[in-house]
VOMI-856193 format. One record per residue: chain; residue in three letters; x, y, z of N, C-alpha, C, O in turn. Coordinates in Angstrom, 1 decimal. Each point is the difference from the previous one (the first is absolute). Example, Ala and Ser with C-alpha at 12.3 -4.5 7.8 and 13.67 -1.06 7.14 Angstrom:
<rs>
R|titi|guti|n.u|n.v|n.w|ca.u|ca.v|ca.w|c.u|c.v|c.w|o.u|o.v|o.w
R|A|ALA|13.2|-5.7|7.8|-0.9|1.2|0.0|0.9|1.2|0.0|1.0|0.0|0.7 .
R|A|SER|-1.4|1.1|-1.4|0.9|1.1|0.0|-0.8|1.1|0.8|0.5|1.1|0.1 .
</rs>
This chain:
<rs>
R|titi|guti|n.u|n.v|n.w|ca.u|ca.v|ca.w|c.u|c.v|c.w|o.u|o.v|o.w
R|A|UNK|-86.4|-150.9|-73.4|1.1|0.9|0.3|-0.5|1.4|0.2|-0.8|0.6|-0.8 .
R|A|UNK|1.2|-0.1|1.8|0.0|1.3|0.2|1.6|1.3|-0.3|1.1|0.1|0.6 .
R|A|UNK|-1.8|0.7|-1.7|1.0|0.9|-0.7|0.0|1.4|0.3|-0.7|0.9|-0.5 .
R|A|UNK|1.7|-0.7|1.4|-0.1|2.2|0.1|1.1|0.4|-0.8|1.1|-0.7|0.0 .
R|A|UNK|-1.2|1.7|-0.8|0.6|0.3|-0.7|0.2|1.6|0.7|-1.0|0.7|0.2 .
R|A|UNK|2.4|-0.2|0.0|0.4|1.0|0.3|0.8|0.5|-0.7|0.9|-0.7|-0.5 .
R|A|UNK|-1.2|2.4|0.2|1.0|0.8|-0.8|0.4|0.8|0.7|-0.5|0.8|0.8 .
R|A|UNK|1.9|-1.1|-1.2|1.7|0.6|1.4|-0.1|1.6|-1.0|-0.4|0.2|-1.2 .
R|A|UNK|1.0|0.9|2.1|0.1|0.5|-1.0|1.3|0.2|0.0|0.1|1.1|-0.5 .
R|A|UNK|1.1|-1.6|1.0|1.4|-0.3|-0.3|0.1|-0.5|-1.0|-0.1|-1.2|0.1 .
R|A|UNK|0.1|1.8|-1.5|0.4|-0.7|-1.4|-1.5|-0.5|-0.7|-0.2|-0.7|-0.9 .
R|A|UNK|-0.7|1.3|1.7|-1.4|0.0|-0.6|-0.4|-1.3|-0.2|-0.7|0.1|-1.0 .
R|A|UNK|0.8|-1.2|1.4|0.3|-1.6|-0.1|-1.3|-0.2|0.7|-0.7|0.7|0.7 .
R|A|UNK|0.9|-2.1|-1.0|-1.7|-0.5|0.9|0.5|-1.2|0.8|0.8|-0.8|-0.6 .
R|A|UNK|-1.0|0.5|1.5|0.2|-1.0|0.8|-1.2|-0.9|0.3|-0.9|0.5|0.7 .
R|A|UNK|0.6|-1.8|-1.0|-0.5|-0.8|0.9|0.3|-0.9|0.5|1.0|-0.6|-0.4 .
R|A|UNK|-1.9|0.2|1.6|-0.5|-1.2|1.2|-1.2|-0.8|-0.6|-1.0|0.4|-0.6 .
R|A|UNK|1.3|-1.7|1.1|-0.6|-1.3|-0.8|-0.4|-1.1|1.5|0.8|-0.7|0.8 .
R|A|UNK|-2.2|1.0|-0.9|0.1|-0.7|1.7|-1.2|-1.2|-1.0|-0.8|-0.1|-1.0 .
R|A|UNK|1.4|-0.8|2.3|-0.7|-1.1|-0.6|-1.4|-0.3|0.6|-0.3|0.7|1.0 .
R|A|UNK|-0.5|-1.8|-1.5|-1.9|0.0|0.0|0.1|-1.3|1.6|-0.9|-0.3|0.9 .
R|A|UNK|2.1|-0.1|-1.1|0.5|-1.3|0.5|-0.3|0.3|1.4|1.1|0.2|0.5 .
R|A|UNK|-2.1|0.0|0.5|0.0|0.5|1.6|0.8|-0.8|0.4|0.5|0.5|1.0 .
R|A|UNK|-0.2|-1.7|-1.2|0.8|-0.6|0.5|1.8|0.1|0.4|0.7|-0.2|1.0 .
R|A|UNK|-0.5|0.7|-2.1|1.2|0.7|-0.6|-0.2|1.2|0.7|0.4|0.3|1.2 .
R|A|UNK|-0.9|0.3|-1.9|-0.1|1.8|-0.1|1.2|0.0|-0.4|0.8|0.2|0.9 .
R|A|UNK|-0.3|-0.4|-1.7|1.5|0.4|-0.6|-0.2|1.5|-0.7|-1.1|0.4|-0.4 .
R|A|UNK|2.5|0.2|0.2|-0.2|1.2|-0.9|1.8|0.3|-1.0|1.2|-0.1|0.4 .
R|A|UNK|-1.6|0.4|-1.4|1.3|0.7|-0.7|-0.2|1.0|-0.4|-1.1|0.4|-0.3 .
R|A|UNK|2.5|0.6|0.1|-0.2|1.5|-0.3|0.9|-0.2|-1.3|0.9|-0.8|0.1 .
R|A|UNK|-1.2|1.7|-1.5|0.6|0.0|-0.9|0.6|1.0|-0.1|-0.7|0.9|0.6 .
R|A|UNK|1.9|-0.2|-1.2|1.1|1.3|0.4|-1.0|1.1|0.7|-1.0|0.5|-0.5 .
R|A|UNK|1.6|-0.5|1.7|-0.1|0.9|1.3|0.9|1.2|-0.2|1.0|0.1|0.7 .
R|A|UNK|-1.3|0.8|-1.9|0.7|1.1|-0.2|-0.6|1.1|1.4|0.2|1.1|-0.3 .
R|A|UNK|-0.5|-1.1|1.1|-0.7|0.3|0.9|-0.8|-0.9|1.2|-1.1|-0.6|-0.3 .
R|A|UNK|1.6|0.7|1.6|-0.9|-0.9|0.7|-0.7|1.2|0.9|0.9|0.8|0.5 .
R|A|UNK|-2.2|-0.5|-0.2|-0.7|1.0|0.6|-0.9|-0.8|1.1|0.0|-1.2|0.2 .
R|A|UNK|-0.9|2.4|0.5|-1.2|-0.3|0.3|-0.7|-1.1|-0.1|-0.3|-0.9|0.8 .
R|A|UNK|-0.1|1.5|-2.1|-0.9|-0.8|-0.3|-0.1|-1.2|-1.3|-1.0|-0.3|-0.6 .
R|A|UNK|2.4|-0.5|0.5|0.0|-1.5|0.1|0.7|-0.4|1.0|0.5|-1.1|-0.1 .
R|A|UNK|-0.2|1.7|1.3|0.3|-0.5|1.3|-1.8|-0.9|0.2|-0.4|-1.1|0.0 .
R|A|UNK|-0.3|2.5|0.2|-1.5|-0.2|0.3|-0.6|-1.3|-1.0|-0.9|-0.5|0.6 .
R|A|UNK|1.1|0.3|-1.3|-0.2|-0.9|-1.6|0.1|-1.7|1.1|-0.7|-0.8|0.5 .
R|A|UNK|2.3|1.0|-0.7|0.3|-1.1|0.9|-0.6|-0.3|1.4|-0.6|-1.1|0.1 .
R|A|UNK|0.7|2.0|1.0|0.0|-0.1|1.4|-1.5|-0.2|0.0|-0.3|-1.2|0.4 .
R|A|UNK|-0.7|2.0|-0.7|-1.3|0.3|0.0|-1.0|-1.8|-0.7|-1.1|-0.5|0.1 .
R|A|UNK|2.2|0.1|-0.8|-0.6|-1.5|-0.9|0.9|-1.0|0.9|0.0|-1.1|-0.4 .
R|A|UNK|0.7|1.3|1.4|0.3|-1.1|0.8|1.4|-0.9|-1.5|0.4|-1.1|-0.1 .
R|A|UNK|-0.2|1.9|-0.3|0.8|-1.2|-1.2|1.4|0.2|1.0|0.3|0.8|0.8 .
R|A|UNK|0.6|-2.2|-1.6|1.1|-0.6|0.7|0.7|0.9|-1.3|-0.7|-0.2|-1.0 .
R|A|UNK|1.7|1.0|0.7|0.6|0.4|-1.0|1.3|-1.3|-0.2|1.0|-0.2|0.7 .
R|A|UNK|-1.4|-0.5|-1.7|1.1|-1.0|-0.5|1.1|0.4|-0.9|1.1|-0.3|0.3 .
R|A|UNK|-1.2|1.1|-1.4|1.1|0.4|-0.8|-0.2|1.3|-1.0|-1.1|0.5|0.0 .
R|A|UNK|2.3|0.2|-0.9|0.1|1.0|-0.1|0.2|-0.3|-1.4|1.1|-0.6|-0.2 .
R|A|UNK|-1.9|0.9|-1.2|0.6|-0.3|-1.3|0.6|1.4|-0.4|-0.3|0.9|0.7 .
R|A|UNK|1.1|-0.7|-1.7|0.7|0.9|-0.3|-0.2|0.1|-1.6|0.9|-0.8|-0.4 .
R|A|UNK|-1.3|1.1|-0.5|-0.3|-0.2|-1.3|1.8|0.4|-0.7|0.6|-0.8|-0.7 .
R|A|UNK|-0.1|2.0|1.1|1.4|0.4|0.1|0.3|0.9|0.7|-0.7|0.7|0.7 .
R|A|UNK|2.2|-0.7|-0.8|0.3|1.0|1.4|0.6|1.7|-0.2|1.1|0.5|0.1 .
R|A|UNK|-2.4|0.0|-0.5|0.0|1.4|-0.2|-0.4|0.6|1.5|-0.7|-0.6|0.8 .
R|A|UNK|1.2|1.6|-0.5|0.0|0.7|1.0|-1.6|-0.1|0.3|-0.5|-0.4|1.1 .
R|A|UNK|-0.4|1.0|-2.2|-1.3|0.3|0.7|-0.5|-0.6|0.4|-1.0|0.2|0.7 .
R|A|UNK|1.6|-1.6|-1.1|-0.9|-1.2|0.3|0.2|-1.2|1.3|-0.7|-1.0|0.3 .
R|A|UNK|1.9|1.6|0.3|0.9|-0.2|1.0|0.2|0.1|0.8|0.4|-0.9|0.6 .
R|A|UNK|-0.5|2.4|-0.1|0.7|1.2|0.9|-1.1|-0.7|1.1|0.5|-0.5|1.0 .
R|A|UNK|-2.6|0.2|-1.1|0.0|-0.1|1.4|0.6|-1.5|1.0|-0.2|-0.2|1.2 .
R|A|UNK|0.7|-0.6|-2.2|0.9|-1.1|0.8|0.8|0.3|1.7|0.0|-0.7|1.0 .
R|A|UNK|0.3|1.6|-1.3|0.9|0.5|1.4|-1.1|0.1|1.4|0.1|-0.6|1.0 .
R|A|UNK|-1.1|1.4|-1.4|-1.7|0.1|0.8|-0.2|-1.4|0.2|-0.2|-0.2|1.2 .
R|A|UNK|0.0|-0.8|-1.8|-0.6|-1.1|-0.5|0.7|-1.0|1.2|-0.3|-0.4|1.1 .
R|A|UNK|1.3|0.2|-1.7|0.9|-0.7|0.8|0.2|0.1|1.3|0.6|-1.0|0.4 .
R|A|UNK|-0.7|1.5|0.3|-0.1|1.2|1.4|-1.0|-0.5|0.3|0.1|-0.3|1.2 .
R|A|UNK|-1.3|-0.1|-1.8|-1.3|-0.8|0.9|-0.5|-1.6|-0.1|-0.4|-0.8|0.8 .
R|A|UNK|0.7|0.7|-2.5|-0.3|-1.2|-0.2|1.5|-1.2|-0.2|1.1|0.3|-0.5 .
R|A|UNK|-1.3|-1.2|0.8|1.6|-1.6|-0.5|-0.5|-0.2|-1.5|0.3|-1.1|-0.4 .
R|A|UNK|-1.0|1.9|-0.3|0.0|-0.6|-1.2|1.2|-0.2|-0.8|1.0|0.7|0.1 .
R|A|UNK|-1.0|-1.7|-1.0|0.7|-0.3|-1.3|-0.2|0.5|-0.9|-1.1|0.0|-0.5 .
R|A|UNK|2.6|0.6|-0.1|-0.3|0.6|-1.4|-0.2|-1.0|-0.9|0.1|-1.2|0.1 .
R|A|UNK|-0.2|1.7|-0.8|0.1|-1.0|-1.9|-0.1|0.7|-0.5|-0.9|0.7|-0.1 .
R|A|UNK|2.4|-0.7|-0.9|0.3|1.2|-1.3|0.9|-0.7|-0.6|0.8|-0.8|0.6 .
R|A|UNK|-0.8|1.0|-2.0|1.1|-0.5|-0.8|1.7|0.6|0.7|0.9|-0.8|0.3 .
R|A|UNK|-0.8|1.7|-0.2|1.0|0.2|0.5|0.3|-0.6|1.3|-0.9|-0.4|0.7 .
R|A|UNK|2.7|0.1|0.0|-0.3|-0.9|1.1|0.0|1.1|1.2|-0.4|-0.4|1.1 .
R|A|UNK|0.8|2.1|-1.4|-0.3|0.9|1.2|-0.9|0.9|-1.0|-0.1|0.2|-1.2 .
R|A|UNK|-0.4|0.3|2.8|-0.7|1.4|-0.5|0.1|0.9|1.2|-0.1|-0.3|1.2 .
R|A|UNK|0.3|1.5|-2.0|0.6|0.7|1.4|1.1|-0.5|0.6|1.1|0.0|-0.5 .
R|A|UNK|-1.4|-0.3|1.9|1.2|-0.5|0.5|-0.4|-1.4|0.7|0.6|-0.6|0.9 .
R|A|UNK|-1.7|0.2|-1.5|-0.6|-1.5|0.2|0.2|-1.2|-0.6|-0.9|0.0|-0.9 .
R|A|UNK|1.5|-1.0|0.9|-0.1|-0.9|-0.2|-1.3|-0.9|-0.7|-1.0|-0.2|0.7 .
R|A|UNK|0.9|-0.2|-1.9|-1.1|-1.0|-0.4|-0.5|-1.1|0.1|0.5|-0.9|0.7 .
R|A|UNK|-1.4|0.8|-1.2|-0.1|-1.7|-0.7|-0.6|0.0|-1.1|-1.1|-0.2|-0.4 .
R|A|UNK|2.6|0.3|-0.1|0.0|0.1|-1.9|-1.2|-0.8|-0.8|-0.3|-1.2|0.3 .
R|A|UNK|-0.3|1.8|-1.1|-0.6|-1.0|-0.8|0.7|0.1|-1.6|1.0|0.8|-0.3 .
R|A|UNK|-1.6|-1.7|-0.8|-0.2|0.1|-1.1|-0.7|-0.2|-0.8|-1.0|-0.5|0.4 .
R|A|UNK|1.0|0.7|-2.0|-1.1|-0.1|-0.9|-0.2|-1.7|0.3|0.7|-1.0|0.0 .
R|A|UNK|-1.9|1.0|0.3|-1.0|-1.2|-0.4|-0.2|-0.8|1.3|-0.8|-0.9|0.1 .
R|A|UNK|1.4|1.4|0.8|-0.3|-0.3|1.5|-1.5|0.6|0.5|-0.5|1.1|-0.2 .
R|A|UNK|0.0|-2.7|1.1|-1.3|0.2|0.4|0.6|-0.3|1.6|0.4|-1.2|0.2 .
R|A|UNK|-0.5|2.3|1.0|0.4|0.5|1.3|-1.8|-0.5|0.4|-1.0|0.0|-0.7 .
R|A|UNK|1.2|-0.4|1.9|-1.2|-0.1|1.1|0.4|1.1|0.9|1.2|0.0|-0.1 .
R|A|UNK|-1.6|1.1|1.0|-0.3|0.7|0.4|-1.4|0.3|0.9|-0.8|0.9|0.0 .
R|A|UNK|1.0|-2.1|0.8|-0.7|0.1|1.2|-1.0|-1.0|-0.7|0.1|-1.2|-0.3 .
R|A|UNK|-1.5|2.3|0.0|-1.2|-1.3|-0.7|-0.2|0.3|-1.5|-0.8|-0.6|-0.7 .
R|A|UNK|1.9|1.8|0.1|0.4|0.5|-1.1|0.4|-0.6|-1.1|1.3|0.1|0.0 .
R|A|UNK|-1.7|-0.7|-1.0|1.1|-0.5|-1.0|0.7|1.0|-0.9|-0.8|0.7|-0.5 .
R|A|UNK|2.0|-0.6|0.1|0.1|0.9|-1.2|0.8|-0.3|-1.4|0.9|-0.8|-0.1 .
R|A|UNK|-1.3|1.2|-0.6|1.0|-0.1|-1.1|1.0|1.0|-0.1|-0.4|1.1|0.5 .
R|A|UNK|1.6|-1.3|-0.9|1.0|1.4|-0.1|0.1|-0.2|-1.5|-0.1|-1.1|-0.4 .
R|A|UNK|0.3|2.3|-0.3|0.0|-0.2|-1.3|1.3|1.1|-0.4|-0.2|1.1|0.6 .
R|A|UNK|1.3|-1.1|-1.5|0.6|0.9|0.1|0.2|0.9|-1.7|0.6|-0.5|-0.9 .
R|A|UNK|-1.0|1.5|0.9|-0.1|1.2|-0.9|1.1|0.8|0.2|-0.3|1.0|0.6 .
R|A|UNK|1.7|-1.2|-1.0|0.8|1.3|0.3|-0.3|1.2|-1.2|-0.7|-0.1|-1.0 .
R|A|UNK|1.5|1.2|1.4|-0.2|1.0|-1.3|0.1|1.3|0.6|0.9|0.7|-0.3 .
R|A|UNK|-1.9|-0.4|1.3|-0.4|1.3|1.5|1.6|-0.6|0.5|0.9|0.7|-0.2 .
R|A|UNK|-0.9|-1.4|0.4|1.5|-0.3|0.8|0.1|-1.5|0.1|-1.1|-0.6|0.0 .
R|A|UNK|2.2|0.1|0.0|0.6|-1.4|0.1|-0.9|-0.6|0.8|-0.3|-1.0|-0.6 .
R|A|UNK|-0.4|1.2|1.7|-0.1|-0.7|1.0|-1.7|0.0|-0.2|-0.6|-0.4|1.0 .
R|A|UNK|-0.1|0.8|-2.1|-1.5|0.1|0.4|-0.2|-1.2|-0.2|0.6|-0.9|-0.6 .
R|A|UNK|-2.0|1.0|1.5|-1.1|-1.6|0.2|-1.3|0.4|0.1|-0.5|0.9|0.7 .
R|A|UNK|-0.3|-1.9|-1.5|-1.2|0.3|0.5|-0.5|-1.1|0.7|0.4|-1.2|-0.1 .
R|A|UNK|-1.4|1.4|1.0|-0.6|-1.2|1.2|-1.3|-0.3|-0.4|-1.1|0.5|0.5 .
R|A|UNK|1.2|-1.2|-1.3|-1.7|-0.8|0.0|-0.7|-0.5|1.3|0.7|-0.8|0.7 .
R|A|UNK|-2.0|1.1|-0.3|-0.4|-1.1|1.3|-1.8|0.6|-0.1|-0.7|1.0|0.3 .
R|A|UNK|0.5|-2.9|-1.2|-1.6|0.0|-0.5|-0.2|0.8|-1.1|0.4|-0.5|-1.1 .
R|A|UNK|-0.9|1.8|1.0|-0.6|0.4|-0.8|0.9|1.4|-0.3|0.0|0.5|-1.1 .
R|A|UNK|0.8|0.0|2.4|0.5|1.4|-0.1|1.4|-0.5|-0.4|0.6|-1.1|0.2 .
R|A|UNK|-0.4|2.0|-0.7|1.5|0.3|-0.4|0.9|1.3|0.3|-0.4|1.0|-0.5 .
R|A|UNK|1.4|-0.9|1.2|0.8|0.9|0.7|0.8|0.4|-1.3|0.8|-0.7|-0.6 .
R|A|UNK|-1.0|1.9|0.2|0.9|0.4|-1.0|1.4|0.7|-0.1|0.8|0.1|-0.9 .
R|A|UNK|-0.7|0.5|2.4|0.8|1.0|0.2|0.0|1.0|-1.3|-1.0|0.5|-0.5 .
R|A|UNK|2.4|-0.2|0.0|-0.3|0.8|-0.9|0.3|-0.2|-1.6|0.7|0.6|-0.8 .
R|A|UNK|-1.3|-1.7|0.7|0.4|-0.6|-1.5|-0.7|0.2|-0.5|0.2|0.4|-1.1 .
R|A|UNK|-2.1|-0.5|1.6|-1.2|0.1|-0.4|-0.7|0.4|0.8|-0.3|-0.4|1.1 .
R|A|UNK|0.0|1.8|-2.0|-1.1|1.0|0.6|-1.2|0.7|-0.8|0.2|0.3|-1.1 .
R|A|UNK|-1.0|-0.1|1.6|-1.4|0.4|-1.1|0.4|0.5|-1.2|0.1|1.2|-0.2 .
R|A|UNK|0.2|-1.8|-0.5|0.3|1.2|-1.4|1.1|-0.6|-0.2|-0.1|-0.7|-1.0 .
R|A|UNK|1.3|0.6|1.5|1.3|0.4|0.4|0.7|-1.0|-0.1|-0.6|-1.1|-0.2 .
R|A|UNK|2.2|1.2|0.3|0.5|-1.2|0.3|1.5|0.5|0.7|0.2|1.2|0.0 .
R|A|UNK|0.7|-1.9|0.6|1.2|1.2|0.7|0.9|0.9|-0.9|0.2|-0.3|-1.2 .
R|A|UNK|0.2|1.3|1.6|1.2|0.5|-0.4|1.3|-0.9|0.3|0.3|-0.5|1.1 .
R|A|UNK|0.5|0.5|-2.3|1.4|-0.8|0.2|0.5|0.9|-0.8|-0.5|0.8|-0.7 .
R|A|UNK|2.0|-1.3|1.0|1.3|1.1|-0.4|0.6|-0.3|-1.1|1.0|0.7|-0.5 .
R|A|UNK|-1.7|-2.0|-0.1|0.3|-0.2|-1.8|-0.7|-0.5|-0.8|-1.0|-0.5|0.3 .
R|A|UNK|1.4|0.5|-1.8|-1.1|-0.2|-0.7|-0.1|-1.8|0.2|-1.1|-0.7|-0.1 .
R|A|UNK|2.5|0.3|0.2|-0.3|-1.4|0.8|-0.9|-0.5|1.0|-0.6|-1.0|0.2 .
R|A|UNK|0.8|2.1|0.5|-0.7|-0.5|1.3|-1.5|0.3|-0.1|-0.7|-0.3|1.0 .
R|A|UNK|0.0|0.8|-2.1|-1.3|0.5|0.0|-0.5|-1.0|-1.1|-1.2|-0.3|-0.1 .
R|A|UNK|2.3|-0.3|-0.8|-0.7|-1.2|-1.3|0.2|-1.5|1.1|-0.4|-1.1|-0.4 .
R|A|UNK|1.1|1.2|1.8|0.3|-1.6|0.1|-1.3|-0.1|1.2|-0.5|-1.0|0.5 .
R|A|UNK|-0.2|2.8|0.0|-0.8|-0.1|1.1|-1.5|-0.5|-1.1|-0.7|-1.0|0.1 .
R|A|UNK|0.7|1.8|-0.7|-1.0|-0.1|-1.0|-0.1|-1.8|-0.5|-1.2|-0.3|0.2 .
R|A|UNK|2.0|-0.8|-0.9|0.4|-0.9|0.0|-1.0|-0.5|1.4|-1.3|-0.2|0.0 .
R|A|UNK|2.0|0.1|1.0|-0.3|-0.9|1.2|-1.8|0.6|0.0|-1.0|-0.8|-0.1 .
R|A|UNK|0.9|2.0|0.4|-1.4|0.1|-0.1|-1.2|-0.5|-1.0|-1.2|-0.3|0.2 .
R|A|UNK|1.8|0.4|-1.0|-1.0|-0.8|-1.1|0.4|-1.6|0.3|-1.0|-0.7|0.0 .
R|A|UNK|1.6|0.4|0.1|0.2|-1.6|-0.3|-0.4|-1.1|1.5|-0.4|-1.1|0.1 .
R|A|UNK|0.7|2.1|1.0|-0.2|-0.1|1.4|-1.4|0.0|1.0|-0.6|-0.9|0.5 .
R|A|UNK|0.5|2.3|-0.5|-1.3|0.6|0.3|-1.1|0.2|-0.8|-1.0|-0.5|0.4 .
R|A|UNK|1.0|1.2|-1.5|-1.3|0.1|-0.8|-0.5|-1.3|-0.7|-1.1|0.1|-0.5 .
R|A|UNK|1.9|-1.4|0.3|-0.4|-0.9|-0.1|-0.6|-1.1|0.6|-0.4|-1.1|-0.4 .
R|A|UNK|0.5|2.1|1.9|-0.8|-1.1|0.9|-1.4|-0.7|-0.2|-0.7|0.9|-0.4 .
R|A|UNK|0.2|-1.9|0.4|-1.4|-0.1|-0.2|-0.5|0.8|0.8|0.6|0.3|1.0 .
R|A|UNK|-2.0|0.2|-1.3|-1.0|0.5|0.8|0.3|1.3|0.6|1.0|0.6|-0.4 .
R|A|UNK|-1.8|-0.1|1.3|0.0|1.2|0.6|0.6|0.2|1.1|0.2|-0.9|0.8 .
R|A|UNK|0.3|2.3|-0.5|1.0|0.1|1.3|-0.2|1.3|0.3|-0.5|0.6|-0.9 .
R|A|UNK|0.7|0.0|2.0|-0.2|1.2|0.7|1.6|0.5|-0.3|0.8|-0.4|0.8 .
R|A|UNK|-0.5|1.2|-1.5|0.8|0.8|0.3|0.8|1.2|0.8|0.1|1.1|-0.5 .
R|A|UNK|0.4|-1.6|1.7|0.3|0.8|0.7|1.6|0.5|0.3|1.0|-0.6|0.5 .
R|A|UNK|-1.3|2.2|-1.0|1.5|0.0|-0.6|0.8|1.0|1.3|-0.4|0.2|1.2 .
R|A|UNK|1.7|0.1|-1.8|1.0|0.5|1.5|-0.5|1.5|-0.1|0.1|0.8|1.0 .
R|A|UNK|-0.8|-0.2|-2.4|0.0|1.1|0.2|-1.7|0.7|-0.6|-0.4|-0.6|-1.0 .
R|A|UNK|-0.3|1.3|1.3|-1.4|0.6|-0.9|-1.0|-1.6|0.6|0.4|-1.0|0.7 .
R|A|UNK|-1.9|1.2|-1.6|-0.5|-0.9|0.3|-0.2|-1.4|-0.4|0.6|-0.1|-1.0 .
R|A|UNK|-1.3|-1.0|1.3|-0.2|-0.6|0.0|-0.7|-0.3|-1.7|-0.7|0.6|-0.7 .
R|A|UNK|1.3|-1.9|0.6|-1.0|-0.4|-1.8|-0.2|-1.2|0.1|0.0|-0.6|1.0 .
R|A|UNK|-0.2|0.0|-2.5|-0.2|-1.5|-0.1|0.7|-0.5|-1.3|0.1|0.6|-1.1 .
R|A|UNK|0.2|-1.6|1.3|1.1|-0.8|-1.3|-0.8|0.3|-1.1|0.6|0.3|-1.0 .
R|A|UNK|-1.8|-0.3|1.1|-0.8|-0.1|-1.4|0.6|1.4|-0.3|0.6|0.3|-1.0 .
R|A|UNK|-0.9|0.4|1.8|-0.2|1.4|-0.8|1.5|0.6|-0.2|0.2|1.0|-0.8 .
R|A|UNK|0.8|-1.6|1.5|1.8|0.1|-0.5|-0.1|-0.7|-1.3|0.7|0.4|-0.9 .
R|A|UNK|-1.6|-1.3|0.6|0.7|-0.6|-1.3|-0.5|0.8|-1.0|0.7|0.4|-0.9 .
R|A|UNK|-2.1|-0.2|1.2|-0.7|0.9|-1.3|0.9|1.4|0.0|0.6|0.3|-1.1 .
R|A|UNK|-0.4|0.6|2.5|0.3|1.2|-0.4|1.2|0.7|0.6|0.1|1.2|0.3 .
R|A|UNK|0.6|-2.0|-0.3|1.7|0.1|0.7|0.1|1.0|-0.8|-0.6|0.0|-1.1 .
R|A|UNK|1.6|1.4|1.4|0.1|1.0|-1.5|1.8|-0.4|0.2|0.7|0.0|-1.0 .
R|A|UNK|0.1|-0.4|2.4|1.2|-0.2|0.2|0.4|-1.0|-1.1|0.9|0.0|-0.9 .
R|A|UNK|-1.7|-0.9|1.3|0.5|-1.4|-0.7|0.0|0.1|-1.9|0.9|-0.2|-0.8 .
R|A|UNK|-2.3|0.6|0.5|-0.1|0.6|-1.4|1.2|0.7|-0.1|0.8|-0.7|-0.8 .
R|A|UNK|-0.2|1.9|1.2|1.1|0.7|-0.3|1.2|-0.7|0.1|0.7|0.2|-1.0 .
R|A|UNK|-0.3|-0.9|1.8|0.8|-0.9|-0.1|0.4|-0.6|-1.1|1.2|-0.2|-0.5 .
R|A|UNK|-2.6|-0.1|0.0|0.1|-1.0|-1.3|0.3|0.9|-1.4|1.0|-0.4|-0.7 .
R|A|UNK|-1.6|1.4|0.5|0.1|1.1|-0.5|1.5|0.5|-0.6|0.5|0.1|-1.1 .
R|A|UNK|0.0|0.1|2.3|2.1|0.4|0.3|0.3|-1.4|-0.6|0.5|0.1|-1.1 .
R|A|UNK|-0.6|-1.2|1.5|0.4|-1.0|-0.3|-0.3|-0.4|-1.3|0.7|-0.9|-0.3 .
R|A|UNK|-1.5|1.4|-0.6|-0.2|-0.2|-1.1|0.6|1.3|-1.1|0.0|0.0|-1.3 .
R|A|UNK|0.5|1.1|2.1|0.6|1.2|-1.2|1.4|-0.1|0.3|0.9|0.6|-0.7 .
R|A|UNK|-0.4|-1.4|2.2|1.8|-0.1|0.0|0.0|-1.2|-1.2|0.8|0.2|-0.9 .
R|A|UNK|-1.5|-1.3|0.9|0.1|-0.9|-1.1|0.1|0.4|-1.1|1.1|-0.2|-0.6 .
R|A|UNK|-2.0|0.9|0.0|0.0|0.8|-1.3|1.0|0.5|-0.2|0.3|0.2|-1.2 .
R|A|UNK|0.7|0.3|2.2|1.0|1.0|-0.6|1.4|-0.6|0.2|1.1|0.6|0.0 .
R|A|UNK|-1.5|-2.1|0.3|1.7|-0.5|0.1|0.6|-0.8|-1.0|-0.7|-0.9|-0.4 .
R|A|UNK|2.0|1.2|-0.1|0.7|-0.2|-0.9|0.9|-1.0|0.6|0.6|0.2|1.0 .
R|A|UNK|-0.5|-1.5|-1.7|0.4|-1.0|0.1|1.5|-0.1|-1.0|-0.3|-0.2|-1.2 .
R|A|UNK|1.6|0.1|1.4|1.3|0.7|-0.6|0.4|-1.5|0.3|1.2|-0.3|-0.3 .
</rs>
């Protein structure tokens, strides 16, 4: 597989394209197109790839907005948990769905917490994080629920994957499962709050 990883700077997000080894194929997918530019036009056009579909980790603006550009050149298919984005139409996925995508296989795995609708996309060895998991990090959510049930799915989901994975997140750079598990400081803190709201609740 062939991986460009581009950083939009609408919402500071990263976008990539996933062209395949397959000359036969040449297939390609782009993962949130918070920006479609230049140069993953050039990514695409310049590798001869057929652009097959559109993953969407969730549907935050930054990660979104270049769909409109996108759509305007390529017939790709979206796939997002949600059934619109924007003003597009999907093809909804869910947790534990494995999607073909040209010569692509994927896993969808679903982590809410960042928002209702996050997913992460396994395919081979990489993993699409959007913004649940990021170097260090893990998302911001708008409660203390939503940060002990994100934390939950990520431990029990992702960091217990066997083996090693390229971490490639919606936002900053690039890591690896190993080194989320050892030195996540989000997820630690998580555990942390989740261990002093415990302590201080009174059972009546």
């Amino acid at each position: 597989m062939h991986l460009f990883c581009h950083y939009c700077p609408y919402g500071f997000s990263n976008c990539y394209v996933l062209g395949s080894d397959d000359a036969s194929a040449n297939d390609a997918i782009i993962i949130d197109p918070g920006v479609v530019d230049k140069q993953i036009l050039d990514f695409i056009e310049n590798g001869n790839y057929n652009l097959k579909g559109v993953l969407v980790t969730h549907d935050h603006l930054g990660h979104v907005r270049g769909l409109r550009t996108l759509l305007r050149i390529y017939s790709a298919k979206i796939y997002a948990v949600n059934r619109v984005i924007l003003e597009y139409d999907t093809n909804p996925v869910k947790d534990g769905d494995m999607i073909r995508i040209g010569s692509f296989q994927i896993e969808v795995i679903s982590i809410p917490g960042h928002s209702s609708d996050s997913a992460v996309f396994s395919i081979k060895n990489l993993l699409f994080t959007g913004d649940v998991l990021t170097a260090g990090l893990v998302g911001r959510t708008a409660s203390a629920y939503g940060a002990a049930l994100q934390a939950t799915n990520l431990r029990s989901r992702i960091l217990s994957l066997p083996g090693n994975y390229t971490v490639l997140p919606g936002h900053g750079p690039p890591s690896s499962l190993e080194a989320e598990r050892r030195f996540n400081a989000g997820i630690a803190r998580s555990d942390l709050n989740f261990a002093r709201r415990s302590a201080f609740r009174v059972d009546l």
